[in-house]
C-alpha positions as a printed NumPy array, in Angstrom:
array([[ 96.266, 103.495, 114.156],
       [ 96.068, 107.396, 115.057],
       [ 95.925, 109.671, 112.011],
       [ 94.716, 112.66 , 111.139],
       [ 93.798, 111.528, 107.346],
       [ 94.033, 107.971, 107.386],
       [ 90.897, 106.816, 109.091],
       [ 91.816, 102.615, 108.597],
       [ 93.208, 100.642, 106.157],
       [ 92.978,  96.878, 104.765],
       [ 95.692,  95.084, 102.423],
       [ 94.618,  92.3  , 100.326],
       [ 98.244,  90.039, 100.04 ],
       [ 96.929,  88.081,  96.46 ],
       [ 96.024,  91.412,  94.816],
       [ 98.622,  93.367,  95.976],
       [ 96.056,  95.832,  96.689],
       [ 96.133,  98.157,  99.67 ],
       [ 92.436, 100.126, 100.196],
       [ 92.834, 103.223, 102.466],
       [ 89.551, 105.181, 103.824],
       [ 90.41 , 108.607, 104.846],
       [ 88.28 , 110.757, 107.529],
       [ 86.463, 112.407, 104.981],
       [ 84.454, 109.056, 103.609],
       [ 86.989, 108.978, 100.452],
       [ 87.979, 105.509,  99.746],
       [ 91.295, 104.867,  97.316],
       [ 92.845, 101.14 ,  96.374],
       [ 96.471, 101.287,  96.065],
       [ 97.723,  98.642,  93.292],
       [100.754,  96.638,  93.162],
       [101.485,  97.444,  97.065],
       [104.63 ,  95.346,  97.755],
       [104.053,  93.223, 100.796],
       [106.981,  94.574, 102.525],
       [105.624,  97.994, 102.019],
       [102.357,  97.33 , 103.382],
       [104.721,  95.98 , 106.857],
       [106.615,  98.939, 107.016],
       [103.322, 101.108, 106.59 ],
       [101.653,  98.862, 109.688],
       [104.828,  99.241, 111.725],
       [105.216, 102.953, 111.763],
       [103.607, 105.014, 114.412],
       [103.155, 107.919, 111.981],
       [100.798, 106.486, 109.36 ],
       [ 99.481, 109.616, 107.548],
       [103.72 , 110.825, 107.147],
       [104.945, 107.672, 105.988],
       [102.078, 106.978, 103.919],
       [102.776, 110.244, 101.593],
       [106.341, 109.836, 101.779],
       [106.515, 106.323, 100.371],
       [102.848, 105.17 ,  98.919],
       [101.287, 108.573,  97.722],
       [101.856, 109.567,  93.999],
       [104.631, 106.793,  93.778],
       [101.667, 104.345,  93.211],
       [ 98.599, 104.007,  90.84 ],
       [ 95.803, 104.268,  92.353],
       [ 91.994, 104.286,  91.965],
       [ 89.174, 105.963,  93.895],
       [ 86.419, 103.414,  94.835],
       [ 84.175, 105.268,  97.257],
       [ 81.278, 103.189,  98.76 ],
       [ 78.708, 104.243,  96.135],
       [ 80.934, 103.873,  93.082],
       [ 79.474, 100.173,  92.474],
       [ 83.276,  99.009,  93.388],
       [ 84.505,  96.546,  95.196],
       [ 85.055,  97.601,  99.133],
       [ 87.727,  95.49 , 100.944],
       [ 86.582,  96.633, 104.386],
       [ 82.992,  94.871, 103.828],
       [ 84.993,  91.416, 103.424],
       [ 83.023,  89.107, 105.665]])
């Protein structure tokens, strides 16, 4: 997944919850994520574009930066 912002991602289906880590260590969960959403956003080949256009500011959101004492979904093992 090449972007310039978007450094991976992880979507958790039962939470609705899509966490996004960006290149600069910033981590963000994105609530009530539609599933279809979440496909669309996998399918593209421009992640960091579609991402603003249709999940950015249209979504709440919370930072949880490693650090925070939040839960990470990327440390799921």
């Amino acid at each position: 997944m090449p972007s310039a912002v978007i450094a991976a991602y992880h979507y958790d289906p039962v939470t609705k919850t899509l966490e996004v880590r960006y290149h600069s260590g910033k981590v963000y969960h994105y609530l009530d994520i539609p599933e279809k959403v979440f496909k669309e956003m996998r399918a593209t080949m421009v992640k960091g574009i579609w991402f603003n256009r249709h999940i950015k500011n249209k979504y709440p959101f919370k930072e949880v930066t490693p650090g925070l004492n939040q839960r990470n979904l990327f440390d799921q093992s």
